[in-house]
C-alpha positions in Angstrom: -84.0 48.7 324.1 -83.2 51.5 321.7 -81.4 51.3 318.6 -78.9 53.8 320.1 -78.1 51.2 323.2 -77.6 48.2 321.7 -74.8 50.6 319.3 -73.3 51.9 322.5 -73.5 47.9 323.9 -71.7 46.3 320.4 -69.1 49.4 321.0 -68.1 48.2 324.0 -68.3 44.7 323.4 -65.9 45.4 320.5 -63.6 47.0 322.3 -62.9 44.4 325.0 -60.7 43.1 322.8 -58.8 45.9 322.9 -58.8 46.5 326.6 -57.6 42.8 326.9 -55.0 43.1 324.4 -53.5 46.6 326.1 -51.4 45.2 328.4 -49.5 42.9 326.1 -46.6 45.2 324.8 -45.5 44.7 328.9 -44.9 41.4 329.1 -44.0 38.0 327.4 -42.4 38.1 324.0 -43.2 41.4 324.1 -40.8 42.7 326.4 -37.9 44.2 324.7 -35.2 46.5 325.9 -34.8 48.6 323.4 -31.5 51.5 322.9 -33.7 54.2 322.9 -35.9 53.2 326.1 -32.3 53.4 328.1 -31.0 56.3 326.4 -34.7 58.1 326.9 -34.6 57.2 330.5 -30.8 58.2 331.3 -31.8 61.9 329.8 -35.2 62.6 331.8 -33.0 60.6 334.9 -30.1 63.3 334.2 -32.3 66.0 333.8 -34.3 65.8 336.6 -31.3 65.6 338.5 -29.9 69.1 337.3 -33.5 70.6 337.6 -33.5 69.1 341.5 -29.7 70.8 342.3 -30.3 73.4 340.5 -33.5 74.8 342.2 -31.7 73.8 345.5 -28.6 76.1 344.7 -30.9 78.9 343.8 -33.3 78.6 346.7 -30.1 78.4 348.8 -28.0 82.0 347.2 -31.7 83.4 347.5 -32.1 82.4 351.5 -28.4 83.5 351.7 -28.8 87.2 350.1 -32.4 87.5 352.1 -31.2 87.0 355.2 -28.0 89.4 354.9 -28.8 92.8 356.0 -26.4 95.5 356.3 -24.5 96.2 359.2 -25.3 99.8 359.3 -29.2 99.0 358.9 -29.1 96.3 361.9 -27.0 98.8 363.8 -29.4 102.0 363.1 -32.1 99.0 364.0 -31.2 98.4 367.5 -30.5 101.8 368.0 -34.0 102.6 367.4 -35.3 99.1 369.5 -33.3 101.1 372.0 -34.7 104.1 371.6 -31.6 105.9 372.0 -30.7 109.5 370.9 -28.4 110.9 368.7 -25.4 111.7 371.4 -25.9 108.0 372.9 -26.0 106.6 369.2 -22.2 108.7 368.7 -21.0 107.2 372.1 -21.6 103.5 370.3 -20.0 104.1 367.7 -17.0 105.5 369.0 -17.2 102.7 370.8 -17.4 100.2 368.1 -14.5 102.3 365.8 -12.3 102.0 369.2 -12.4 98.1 369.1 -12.2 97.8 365.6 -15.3 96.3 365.1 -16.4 95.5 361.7 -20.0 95.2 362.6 -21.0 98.1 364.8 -24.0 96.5 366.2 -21.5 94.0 368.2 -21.9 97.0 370.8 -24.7 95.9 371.6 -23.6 92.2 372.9 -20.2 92.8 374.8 -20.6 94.8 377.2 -16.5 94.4 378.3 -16.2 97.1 375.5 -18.1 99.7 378.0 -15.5 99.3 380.6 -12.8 101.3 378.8 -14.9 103.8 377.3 -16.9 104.3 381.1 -13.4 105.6 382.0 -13.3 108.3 379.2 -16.8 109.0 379.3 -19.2 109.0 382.2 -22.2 109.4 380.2 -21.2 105.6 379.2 -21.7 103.8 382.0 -25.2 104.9 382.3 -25.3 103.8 378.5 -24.1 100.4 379.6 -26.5 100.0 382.2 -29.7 101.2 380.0 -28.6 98.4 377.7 -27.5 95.2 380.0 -29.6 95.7 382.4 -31.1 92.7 382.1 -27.2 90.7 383.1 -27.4 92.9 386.5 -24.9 95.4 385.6 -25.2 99.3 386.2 
């Protein structure tokens, strides 16, 4: 064996000691509850609560303003899904201002609002029936 080895073997040998000893602070006399080791662990408990509810609040305001789109935007949306034109688009939103709808795009989900305006209008029932036409209704 090399001079270097037997250095490296008596290193380790040595150190057993150590090794053996490291787990001694953990238990037996030892073992003491000190101030600071509750006080330490109440802080990183307390803050790793606020970190947890507060990256849960912002992920939830950020999901909430993501997911919000404007009601003019969804109405011009399904307008162009519909691929209606500019007179039929007027006709909808008379509609909509008629029953005091908020949301303009609600058009597009009750058709009872058609009824009324098919009486007015003529060029609204065939509006009605280009866009429930899948309930059976012409």
């Amino acid at each position: 064996m090399s001079a270097a080895t037997l250095l490296g073997v008596a290193g380790l040998l040595a150190q057993r000691d150590n090794w053996s000893r490291l787990g001694d602070r953990f238990s037996g006399h030892h073992l003491r509850l000190q101030t600071e080791d509750i006080v330490g662990g109440v802080v990183l408990l307390v803050a790793g609560l606020l970190l947890y509810f507060g990256l849960n609040y912002a992920w939830s305001v950020s999901k909430r303003l993501s997911s919000k789109e404007p009601p003019r935007d969804v109405f011009r949306r399904l307008v162009q899904a519909h691929r209606l034109t500019r007179a039929e688009e007027r006709v909808l939103r008379e509609i909509a201002e008629q029953a005091g709808l908020k949301k303009p795009a609600e058009v597009f989900v009750r058709p009872e609002l058609f009824t009324e305006a098919a009486r007015r209008r003529p060029q609204t029932e065939r509006l009605a029936g280009q866009l429930f036409a899948h309930q059976g209704r012409s």
